[in-house]
C-alpha positions in Angstrom: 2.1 -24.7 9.9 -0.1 -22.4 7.1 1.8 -22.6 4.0 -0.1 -19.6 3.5 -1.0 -17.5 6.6 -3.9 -15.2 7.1 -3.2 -11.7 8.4 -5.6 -10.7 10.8 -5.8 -8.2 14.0 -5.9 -9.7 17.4 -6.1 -7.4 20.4 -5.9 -8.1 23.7 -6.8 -5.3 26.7 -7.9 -5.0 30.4 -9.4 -1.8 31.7 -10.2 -1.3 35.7 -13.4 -1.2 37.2 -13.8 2.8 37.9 -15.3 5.9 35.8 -14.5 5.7 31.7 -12.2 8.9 31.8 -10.1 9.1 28.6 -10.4 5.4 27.8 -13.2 6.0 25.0 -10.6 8.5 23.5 -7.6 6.4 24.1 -9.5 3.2 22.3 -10.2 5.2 19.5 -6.6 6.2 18.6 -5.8 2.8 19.0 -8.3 1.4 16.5 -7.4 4.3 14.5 -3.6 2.8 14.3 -5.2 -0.5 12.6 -5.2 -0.5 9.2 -8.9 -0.2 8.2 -8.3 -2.4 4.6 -10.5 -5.7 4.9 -8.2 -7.2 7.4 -9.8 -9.1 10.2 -9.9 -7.6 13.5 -10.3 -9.6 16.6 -10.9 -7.0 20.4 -11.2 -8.9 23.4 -10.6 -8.5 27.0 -12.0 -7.3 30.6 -13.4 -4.2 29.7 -15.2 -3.6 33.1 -18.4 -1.8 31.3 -21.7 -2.6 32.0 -23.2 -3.1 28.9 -27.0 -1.5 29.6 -25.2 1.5 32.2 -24.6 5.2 31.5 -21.1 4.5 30.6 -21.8 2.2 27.7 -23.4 4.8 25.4 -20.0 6.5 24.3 -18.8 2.9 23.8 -21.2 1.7 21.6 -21.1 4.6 19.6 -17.5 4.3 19.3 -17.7 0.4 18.2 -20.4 1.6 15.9 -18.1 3.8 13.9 -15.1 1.0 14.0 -17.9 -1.3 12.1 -17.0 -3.7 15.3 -19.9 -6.4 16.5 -20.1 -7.9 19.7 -20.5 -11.2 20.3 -23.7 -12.0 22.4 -22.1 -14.4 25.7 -23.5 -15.8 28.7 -22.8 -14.1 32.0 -18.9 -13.8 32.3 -18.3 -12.5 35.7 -19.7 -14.4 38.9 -21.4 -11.1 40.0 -23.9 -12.4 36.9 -22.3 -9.4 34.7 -21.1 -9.5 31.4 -17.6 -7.7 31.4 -15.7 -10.2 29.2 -16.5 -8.7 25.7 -15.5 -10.0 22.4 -15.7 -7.6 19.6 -15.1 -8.4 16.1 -14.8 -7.0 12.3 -14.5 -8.8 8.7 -14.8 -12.3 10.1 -17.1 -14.9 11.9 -17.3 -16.1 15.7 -19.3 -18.9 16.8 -19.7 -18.7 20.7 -18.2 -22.7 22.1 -19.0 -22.5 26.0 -18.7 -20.3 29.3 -17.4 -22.2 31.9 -17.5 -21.1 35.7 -13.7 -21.3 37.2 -12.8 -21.8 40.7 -9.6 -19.7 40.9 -11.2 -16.8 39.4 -14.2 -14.7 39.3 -14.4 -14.6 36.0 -15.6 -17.6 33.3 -13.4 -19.5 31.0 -14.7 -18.1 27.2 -14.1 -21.0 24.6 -14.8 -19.7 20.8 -14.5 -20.6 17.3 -13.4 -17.7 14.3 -13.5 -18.2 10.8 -11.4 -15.6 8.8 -12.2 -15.2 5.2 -9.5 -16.9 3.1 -6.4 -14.9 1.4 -6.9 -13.3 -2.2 -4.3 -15.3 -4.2 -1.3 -12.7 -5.3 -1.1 -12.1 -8.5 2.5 -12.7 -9.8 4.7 -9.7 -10.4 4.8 -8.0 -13.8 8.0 -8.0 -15.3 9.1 -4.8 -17.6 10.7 -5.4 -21.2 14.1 -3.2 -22.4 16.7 -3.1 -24.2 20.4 -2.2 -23.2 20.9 0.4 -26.4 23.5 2.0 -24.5 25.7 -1.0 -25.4 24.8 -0.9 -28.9 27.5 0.4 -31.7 26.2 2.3 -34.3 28.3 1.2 -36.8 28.3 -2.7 -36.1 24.6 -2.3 -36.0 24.5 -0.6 -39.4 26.7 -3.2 -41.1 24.8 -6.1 -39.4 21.6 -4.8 -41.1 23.5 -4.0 -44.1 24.6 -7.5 -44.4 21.6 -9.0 -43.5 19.1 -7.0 -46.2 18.9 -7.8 -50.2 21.2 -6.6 -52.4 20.5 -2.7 -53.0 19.3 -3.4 -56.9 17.1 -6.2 -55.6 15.5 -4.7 -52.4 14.6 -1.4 -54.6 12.7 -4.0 -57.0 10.4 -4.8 -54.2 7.2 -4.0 -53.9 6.7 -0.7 -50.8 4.8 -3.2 -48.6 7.6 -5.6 -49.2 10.3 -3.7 -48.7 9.0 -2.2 -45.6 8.2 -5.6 -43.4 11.8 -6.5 -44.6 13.3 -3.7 -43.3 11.4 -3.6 -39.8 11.9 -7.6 -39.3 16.2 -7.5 -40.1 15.6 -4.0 -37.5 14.5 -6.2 -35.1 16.4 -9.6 -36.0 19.5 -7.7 -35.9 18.7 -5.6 -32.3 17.3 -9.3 -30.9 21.2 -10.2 -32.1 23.2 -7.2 -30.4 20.8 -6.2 -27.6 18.0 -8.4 -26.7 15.1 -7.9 -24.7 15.8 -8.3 -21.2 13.5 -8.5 -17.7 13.3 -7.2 -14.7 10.3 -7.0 -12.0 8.6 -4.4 -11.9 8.5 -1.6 -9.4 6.4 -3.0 -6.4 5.7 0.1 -4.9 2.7 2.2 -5.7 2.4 5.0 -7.6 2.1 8.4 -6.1 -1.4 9.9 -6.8 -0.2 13.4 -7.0 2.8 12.6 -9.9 0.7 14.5 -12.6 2.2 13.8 -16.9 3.4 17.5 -16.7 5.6 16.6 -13.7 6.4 13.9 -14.9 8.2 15.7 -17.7 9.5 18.3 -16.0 11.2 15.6 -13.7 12.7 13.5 -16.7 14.2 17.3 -17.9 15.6 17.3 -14.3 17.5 13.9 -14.8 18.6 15.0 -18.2 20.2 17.8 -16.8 21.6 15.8 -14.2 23.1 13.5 -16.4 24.0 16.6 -18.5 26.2 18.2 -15.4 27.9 15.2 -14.2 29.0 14.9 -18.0 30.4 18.4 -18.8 31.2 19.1 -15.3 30.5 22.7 -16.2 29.1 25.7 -13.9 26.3 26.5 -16.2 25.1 23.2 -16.5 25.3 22.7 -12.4 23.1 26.4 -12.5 20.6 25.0 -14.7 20.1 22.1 -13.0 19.7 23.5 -9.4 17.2 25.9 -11.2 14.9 22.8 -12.6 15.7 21.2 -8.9 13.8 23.9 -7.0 11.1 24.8 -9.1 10.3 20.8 -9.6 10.8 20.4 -5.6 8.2 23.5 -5.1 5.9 21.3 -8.4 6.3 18.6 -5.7 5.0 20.6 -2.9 1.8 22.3 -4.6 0.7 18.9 -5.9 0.8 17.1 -2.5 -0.8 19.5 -0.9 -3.7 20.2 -3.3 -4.1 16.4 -3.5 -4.5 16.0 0.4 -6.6 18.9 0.8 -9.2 17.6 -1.7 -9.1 13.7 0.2 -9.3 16.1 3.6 -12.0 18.0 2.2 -14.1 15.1 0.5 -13.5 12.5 3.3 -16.7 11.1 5.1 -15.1 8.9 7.4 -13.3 10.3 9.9 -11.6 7.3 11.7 -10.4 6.0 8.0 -9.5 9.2 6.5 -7.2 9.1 10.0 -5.9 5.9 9.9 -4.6 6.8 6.4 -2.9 9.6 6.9 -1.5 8.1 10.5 0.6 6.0 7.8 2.3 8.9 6.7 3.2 10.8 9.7 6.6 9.8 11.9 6.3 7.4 14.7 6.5 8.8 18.2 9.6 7.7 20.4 9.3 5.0 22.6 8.2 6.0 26.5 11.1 5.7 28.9 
């Protein structure tokens, strides 16, 4: 057992002999589904195309825009055809044997892959912060009060002097009451579209949040379900301009679907 395991792809399929009809279209939303990030992808199966007739030109244009190779194999099929086709992306294959079987008309493929090895994870970042909402102002003051120079001494001191005093019994005396504390930080990504100006607008949100829950009063509960909509329509206008540049600047088709496949619902299951 990998102590570490490597993600990778493996797809298995069998198509019957007969005309193509919607299996070029149906093969691309399934490679669309597959998350086009470096991760190894492995297609194999009975595809039933003949690699050098009419119907493989749609095919190979397809694999062509998946960035999928085949792997070059002896004749697979006692008919001396070559329907068994491996197809692979972001790792190596090194071809073992074919070997003829008697209880089937197609050969035994034997095969080696090597997948590229896992990027180590970086550990997570942790976030520093104090808990100043447990902090009394006035034991605070008398701590640092205590813990300066008399008042006829620390005015004797030099402003340099004085100063670094000040800031390191500050912090000695916060380190005392409230001290730094961790916590990991947030593992999910950012969103692209969160602009500094709605980021503002959504911290005056939560102020006014906090500020209704508080008073409990009507005005306060107005004001807030006035920042709530315009910040939801903020929300809005900046998704929508953000997606309709990566729509309009996309090159890739298949990729610029596969990413926004993430976003959308999953259909229900078939009965």
């Amino acid at each position: 057992m990998l102590a570490d395991p490597i993600k990778a792809f493996l797809v298995v399929l069998y198509r019957p002999p007969g005309p193509l009809a919607d299996f070029v279209e149906e093969l691309d939303m399934l490679l669309s589904i597959l998350s086009d990030d470096g991760t190894p992808l492995i297609l194999l199966g009975d595809f039933n195309i003949h690699r050098e007739g009419t119907q493989a030109v749609d095919f190979k244009s397809l694999l062509t825009s998946f960035d999928l190779k085949l792997l070059n194999t002896l004749v697979t099929h006692k008919a001396g055809k070559q329907l068994d086709l491996i197809l692979t992306r972001n790792c190596i294959t090194d071809l073992t044997s074919v070997t003829p079987l008697h209880i089937s008309d197609h050969s035994f493929i034997q095969l080696s892959v090597s997948l590229p090895p896992t990027p180590p994870t970086s550990p997570s970042l942790v976030t520093f912060r104090r808990n100043l909402r447990s902090l009394s102002p006035s034991h605070f003051s008398s701590i640092v009060t205590s813990s300066l120079p008399p008042i006829d001494e620390f005015m004797c001191h030099p402003t340099d002097t004085a100063t670094n005093t000040l800031l390191s019994t500050l912090t000695a005396s916060l380190d005392t009451l409230c001290p730094l504390s961790t916590r990991p930080a947030r593992s999910s990504p950012s969103c692209p579209w969160l602009m500094d100006v709605i980021r503002e607008e959504r911290s005056i949100l939560r102020a006014a949040k906090r500020r209704w829950r508080k008073s409990k009063d009507g005005l306060d509960l107005d004001k807030y379900h006035s920042l709530l909509k315009s910040f939801s329509a903020r929300i809005t206008d900046a998704k929508t301009h953000y997606f309709l540049n990566k729509i309009n600047s996309a090159s890739n088709a298949h990729k610029l679907f596969s990413t926004f496949l993430t976003h959308l619902p999953h259909p229900p299951p078939p009965p």
